[in-house]
C-alpha positions as CSV (number, residue, x, y, z in Angstrom):
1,X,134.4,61.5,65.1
2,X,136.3,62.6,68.1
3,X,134.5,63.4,71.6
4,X,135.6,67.0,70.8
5,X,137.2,69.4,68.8
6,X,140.9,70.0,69.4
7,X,142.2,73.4,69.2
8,X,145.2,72.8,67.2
9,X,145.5,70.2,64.6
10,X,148.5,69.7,62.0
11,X,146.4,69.8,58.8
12,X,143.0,70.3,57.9
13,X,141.0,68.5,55.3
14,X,138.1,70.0,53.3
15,X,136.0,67.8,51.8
16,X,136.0,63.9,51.5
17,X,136.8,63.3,47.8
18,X,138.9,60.2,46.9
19,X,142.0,62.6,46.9
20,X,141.5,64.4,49.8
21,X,140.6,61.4,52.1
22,X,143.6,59.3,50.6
23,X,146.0,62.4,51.9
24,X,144.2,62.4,55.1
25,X,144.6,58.6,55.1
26,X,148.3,58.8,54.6
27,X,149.4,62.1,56.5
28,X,147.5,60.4,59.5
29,X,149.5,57.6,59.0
30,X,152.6,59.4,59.1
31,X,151.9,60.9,62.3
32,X,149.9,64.0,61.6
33,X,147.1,65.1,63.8
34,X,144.0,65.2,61.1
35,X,140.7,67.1,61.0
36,X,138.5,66.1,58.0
37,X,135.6,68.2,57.2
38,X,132.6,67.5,55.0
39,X,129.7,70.1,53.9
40,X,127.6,67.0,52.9
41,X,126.5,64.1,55.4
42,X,127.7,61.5,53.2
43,X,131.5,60.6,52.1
44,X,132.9,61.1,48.5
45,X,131.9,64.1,47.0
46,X,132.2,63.8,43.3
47,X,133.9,60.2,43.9
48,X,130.7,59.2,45.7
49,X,128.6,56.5,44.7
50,X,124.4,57.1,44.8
51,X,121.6,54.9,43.9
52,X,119.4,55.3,41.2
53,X,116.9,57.6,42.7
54,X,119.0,59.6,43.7
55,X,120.4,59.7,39.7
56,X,116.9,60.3,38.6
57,X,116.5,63.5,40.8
58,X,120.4,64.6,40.4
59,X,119.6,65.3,36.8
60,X,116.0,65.8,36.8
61,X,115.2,62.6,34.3
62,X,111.2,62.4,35.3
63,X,108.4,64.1,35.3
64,X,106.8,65.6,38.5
65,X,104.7,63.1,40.5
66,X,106.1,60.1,38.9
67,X,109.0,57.7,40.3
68,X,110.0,56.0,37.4
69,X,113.2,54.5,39.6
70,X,110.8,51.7,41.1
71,X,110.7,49.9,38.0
72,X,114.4,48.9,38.7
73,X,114.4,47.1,42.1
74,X,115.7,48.1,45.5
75,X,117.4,51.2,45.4
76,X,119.9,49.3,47.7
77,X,121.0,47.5,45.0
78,X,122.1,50.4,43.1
79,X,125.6,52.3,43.7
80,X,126.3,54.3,40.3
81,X,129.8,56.2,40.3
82,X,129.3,59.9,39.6
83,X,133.0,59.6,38.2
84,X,133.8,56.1,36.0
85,X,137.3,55.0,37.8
86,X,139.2,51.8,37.8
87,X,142.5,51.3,39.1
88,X,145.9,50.0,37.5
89,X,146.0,46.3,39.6
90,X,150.2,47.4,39.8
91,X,149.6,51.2,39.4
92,X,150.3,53.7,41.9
93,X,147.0,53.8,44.1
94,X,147.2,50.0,44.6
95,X,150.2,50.5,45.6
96,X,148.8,53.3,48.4
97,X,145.5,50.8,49.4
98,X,148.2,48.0,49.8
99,X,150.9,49.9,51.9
100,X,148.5,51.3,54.1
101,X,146.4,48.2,54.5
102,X,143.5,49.9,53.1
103,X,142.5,46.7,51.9
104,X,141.0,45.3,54.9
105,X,138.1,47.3,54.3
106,X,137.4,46.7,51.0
107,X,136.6,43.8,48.6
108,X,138.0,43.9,44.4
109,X,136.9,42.5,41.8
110,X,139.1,42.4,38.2
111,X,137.3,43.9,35.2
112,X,137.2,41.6,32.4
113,X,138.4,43.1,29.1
114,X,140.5,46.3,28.1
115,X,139.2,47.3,24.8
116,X,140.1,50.2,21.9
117,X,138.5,51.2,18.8
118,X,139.7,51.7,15.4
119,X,137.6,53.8,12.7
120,X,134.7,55.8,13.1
121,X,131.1,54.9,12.5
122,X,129.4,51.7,11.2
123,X,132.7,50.5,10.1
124,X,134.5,51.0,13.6
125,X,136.0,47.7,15.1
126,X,136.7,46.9,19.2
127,X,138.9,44.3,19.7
128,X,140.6,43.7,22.9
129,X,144.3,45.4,24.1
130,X,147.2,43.4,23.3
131,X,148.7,43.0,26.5
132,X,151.9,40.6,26.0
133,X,153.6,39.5,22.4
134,X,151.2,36.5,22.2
135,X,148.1,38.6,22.4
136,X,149.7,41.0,19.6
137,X,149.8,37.8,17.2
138,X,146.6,36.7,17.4
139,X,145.2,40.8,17.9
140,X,142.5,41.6,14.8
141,X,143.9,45.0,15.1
142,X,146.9,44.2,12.7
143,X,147.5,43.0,9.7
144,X,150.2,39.7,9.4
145,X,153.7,42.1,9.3
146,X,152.2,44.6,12.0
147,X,151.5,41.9,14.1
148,X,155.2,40.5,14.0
149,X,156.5,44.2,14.4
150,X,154.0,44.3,17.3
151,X,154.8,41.6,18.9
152,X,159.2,42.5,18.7
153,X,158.0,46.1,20.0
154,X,155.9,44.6,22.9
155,X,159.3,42.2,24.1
156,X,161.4,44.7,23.5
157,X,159.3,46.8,26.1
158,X,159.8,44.2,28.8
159,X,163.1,44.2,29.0
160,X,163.7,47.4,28.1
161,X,166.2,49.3,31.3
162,X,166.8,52.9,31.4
163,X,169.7,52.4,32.9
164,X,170.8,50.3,30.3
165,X,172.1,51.1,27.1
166,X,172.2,48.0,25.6
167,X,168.3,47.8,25.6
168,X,167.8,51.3,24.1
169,X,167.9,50.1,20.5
170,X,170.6,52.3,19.7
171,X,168.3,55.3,20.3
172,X,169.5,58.3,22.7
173,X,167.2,58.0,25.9
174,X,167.5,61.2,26.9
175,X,166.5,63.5,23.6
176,X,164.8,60.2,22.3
177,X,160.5,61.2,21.5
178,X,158.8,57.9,21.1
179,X,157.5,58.8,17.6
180,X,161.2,58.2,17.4
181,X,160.9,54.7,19.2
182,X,157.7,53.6,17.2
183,X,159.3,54.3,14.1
184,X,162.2,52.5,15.3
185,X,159.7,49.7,15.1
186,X,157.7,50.5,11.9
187,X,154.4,50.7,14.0
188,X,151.5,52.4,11.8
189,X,149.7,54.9,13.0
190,X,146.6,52.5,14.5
191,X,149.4,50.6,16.2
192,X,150.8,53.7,17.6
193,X,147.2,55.2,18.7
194,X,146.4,51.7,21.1
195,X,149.9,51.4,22.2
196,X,149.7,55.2,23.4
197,X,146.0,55.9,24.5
198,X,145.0,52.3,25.6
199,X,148.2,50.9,27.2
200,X,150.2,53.7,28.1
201,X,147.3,56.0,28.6
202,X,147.9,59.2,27.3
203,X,144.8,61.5,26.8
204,X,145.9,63.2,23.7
205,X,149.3,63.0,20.7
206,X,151.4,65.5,22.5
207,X,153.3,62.5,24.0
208,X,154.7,61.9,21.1
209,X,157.0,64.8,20.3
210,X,158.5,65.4,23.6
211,X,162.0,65.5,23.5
212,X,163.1,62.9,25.9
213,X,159.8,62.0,26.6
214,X,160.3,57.8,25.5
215,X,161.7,56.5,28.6
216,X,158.8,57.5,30.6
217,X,156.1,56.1,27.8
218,X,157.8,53.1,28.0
219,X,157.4,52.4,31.3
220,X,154.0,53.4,31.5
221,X,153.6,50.7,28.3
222,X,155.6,48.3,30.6
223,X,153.2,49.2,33.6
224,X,150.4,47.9,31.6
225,X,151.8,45.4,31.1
226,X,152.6,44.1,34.6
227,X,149.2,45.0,35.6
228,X,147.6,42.3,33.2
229,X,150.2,39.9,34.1
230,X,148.8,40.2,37.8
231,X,145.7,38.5,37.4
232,X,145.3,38.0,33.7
233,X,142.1,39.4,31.1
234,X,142.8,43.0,32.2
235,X,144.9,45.7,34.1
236,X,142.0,46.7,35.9
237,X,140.2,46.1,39.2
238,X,137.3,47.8,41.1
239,X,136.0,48.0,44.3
240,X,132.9,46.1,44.8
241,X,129.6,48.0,45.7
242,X,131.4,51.2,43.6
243,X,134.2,53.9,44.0
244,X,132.3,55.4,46.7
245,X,133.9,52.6,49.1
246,X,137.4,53.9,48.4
247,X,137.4,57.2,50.8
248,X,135.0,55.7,53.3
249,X,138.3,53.4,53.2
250,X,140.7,55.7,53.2
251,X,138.7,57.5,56.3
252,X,138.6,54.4,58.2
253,X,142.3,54.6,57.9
254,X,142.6,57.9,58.9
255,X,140.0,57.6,62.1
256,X,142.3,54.4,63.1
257,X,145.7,56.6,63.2
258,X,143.8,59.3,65.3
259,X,142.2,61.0,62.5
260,X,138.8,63.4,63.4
261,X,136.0,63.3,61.2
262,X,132.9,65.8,60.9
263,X,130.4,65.3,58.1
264,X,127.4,68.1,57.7
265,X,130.1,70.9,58.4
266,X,130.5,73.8,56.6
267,X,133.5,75.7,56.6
268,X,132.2,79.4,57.4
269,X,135.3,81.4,57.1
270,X,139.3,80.7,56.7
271,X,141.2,82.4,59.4
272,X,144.8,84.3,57.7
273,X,147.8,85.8,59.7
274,X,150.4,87.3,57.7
275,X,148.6,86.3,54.4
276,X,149.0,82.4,55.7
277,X,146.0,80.7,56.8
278,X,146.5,79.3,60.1
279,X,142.8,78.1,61.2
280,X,139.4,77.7,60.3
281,X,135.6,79.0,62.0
282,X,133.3,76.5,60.7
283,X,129.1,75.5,62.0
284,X,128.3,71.7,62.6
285,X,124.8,71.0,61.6
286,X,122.1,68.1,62.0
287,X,122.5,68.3,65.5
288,X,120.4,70.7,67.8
289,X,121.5,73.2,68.8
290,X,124.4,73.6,65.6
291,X,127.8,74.0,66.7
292,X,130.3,76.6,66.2
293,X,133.9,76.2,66.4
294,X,137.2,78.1,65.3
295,X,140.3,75.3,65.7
296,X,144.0,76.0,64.0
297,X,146.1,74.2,61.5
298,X,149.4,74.5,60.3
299,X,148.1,73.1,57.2
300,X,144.8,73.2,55.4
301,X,144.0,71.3,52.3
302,X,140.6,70.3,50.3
303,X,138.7,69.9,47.2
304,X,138.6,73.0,44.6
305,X,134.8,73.7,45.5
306,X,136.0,75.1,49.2
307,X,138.2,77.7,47.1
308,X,136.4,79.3,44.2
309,X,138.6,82.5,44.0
310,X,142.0,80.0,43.9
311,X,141.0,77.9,41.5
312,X,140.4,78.1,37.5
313,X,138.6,76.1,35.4
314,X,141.1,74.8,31.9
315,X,138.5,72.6,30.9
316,X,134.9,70.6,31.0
317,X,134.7,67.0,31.3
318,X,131.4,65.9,29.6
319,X,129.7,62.3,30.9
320,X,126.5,60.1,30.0
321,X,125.7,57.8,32.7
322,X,123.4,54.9,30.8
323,X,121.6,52.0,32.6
324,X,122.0,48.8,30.0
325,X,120.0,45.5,30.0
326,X,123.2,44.0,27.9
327,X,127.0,43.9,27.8
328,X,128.7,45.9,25.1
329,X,129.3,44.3,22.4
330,X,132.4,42.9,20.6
331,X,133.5,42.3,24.4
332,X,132.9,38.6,24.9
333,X,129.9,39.4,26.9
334,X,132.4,40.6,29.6
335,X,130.7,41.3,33.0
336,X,133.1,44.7,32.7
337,X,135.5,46.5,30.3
338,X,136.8,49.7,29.6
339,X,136.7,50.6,25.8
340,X,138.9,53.5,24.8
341,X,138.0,55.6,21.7
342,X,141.6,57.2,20.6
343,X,141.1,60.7,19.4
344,X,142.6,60.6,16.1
345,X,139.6,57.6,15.0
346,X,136.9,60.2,15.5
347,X,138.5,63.5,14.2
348,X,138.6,64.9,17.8
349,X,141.8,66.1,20.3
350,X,140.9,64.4,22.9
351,X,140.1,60.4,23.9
352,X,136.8,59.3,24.9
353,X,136.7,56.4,27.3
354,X,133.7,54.2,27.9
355,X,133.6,52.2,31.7
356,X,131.1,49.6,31.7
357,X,130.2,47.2,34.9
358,X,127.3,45.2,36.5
359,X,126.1,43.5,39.0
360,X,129.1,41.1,39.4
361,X,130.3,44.4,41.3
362,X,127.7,44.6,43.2
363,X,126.8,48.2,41.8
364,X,123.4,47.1,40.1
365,X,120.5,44.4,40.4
366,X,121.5,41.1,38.2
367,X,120.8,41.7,34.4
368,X,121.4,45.0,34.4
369,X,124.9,47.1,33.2
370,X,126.2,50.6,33.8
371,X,127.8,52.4,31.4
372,X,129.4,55.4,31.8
373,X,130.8,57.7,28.6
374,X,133.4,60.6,29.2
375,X,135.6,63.2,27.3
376,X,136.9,66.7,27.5
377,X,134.6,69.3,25.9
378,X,135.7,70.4,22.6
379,X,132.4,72.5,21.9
380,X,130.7,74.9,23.2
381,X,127.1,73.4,22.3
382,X,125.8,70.3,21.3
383,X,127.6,68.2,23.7
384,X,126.2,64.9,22.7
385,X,127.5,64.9,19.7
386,X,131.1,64.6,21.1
387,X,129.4,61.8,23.4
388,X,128.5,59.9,20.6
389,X,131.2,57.6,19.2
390,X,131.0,56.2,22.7
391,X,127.5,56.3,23.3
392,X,127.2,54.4,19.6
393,X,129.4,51.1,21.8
394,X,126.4,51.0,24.2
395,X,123.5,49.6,21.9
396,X,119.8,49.8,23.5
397,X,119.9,51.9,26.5
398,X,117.3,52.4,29.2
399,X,117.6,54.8,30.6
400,X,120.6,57.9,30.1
401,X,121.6,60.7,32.6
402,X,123.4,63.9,30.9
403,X,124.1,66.7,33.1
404,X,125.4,69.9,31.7
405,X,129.5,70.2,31.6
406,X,131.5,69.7,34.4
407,X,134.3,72.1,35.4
408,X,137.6,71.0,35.2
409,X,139.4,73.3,38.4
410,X,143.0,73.5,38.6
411,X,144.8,75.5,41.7
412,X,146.1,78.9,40.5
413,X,148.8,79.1,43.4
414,X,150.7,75.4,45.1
415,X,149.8,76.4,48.2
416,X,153.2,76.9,49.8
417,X,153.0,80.5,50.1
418,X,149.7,80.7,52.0
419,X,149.2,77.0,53.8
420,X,146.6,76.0,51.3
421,X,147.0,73.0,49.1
422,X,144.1,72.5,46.5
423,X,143.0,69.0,44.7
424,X,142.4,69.1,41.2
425,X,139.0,68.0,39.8
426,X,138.6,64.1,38.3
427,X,139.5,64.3,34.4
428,X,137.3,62.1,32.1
429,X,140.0,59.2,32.1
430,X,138.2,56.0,33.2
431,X,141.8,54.7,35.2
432,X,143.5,56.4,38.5
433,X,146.3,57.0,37.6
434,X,145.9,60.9,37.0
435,X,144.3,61.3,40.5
436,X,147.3,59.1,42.0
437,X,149.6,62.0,40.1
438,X,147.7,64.7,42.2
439,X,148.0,62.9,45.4
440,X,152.2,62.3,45.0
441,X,152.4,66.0,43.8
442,X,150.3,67.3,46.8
443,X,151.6,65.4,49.2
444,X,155.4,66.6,48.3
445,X,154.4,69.9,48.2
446,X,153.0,69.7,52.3
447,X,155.7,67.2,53.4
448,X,158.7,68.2,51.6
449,X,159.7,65.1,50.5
450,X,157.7,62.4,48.2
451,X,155.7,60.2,49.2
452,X,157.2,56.8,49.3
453,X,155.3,53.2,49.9
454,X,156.1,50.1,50.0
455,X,155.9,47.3,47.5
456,X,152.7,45.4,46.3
457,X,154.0,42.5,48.8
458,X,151.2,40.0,48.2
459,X,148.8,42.1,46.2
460,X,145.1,42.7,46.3
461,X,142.9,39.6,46.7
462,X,140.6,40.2,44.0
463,X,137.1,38.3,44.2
464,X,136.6,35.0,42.4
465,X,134.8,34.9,39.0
């Protein structure tokens, strides 16, 4: 934190989520003067990582007078994500931590195995993503001919150019659905649910009927791609010691281009003229006497829980956070995975994604995994019901944390009327790539322009198995 509080700052950050403190990260690196606020003494808001006793007393999982927690080791040793993330080893927010040099600060590590289900029940299968036309052959997902179509669909995804007609099959990019392209192909429909929900990551079907819509689901299918080919078994890495070391990251950058932070601040009133807000009046506390101070901003941003009455709620992300003693099966005894459950296996609308590390992250003690179950709410009761095709991947579990349904807060307004730019809340999706989506689109909307990085140049240095 600075020596003092400036009177005029260029934008002002509310809250220190992974979203916000990447924008803070990046408009301080362009040259904007940056004050970051946090109501809580600790970074991350719902991106922050906590230790185990903190878990037990966040959803009340023990009985007055007891401390069941102690039975698991140091709490030290525990950093459990409230929100199951990894990123895209090519996607968009390596991209970010690499540009900016984010990475100085932080240590990866790449997660073994991506993994999808077919069928529902005893009878369901996981097998491991196909990533390249080698992996499609020997794939227990397909049968013999579906394998061979696989495999022709997966090169013909490589070298597949937008700009290039020759490589479009003879389809018409620019009306062209990619129900179109997979039947192009003769996929089946279990080929087209991993290809769309665990490669190119779509959360639902609707993909597949947008007019035009194929060139864009082919690149995500080729970004997948490219992200295995980095550094092989997966397109996934994660930060060791948990997600919660991505905005402390992010703030570090931030503090290094001039950036001002102030944790245990609470935001006591917005300050409009002309129906724009211009300023805020907030109260520093944990330090005697508490501080008052009014400063200005041409630009104020944060997390949707600063803004209750410009934000609505489209939805409720449901998650089980389960402590393991074991690795899930069917995944080679992987130290990590992510296992996605498409929608149309279990009778449901949307996916439900299962992220799963231990302590080869540095996130739990040795011999013990985390295990983390999400989806969209389809229900208004019985919530772990929806929960359970995923929760039937984890086998024994130890000990499970099920809080009631999260909000799912979109901004009503994009902020260019009034100066205020709000986040949107973390969807159930265990990859980045969503949040990464927010960031671009929030960051245009302030700057006017997008917001371009560099390359990968050398990559992230992953840790060594």
């Amino acid at each position: 934190m600075a020596d003092e509080i400036a009177p005029e700052y260029d934008v002002v950050v509310l809250g220190t989520g992974l979203t916000e403190c990447i924008l803070s990260g990046v408009l301080s690196v362009k040259g904007k003067k940056v004050l970051h606020i946090d109501r809580n003494d600790h970074y991350g808001g719902e991106a922050s990582s906590i230790n185990l006793e903190a878990l037990f007393k966040k959803y009340g999982n023990y009985a007055k007078g007891t401390e069941p927690w102690k039975q698991y080791g140091r709490m030290n040793d525990w950093n459990i994500d409230l929100v199951p993330k990894f990123l895209m080893s090519s996607g968009e927010l390596t991209n970010i931590l690499v540009s900016t040099d984010v990475t100085r600060y932080l240590e990866f590590k790449q997660v073994a195995g991506s993994y999808v289900q077919q069928g529902d029940g005893p009878k369901a299968t996981v097998a491991k993503v196909p990533s390249d036309a080698a992996e499609a052959l020997r794939s227990p997902l397909m049968g013999l001919f579906e394998k061979r179509r696989m495999k022709s669909f997966i090169e013909w995804v490589g070298q597949f150019d937008v700009k290039d007609s020759a490589t479009h099959k003879g389809l018409d990019m620019s009306t062209c659905t990619m129900r179109e392209v997979y039947d192009k192909f003769g996929l089946e429909a279990g080929t087209k649910d991993f290809a769309g929900h665990a490669m190119a990551l779509y959360q639902t079907d609707a993909y597949l009927d947008i007019k035009g819509g194929a060139p864009e689901a082919v690149e995500r299918l080729k970004l997948y791609g490219n992200s295995v080919a980095r550094y092989g078994k997966s397109p996934y890495i994660y930060p060791l010691y948990g997600l919660g070391e991505l905005p402390q990251g992010f703030a570090r950058l931030s503090a290094i281009y001039g950036g001002t932070y102030m944790l245990n601040t609470s935001v006591d009133e917005l300050v409009f003229e002309d129906g724009k807000a211009v300023g805020i009046k907030a109260t520093m506390t944990g330090i005697e006497p508490e501080m008052k101070f009014e400063t200005r901003a041409k630009t104020i941003l944060g997390d949707p829980s600063y803004f209750p009455d410009k934000v609505t709620v489209v939805g409720h992300v449901l998650r089980a956070i389960c402590i393991l003693k074991h690795p899930l099966a069917n995944t080679n005894d992987s130290d990590s995975c992510q296992i996605i459950i498409p929608q149309s296996q279990v009778g449901r609308k949307n996916d439900i994604y299962v992220a799963c590390v231990s302590s080869a992250h540095n996130v739990c003690p040795k011999g013990y995994w985390i295990a983390i179950v999400s989806t969209i709410a389809e229900t208004s009761a019985n919530h772990h019901l929806e929960l359970a095709p995923g929760i039937e991947r984890l086998g024994r579990i130890e000990e499970q944390f099920m809080g009631p349904p999260i909000p799912l807060y979109e901004p009503i307004t994009d902020g260019t009327k009034d100066n205020i730019f709000i986040s949107k809340s973390y969807d159930p999706s265990s990859h980045f790539e969503t949040t990464t989506d927010d960031v671009r689109d929030i960051y245009s909307r302030i700057a006017g322009e997008e917001l371009k990085v560099e390359g990968l140049r050398e990559g992230i240095q992953v840790a060594a198995e």
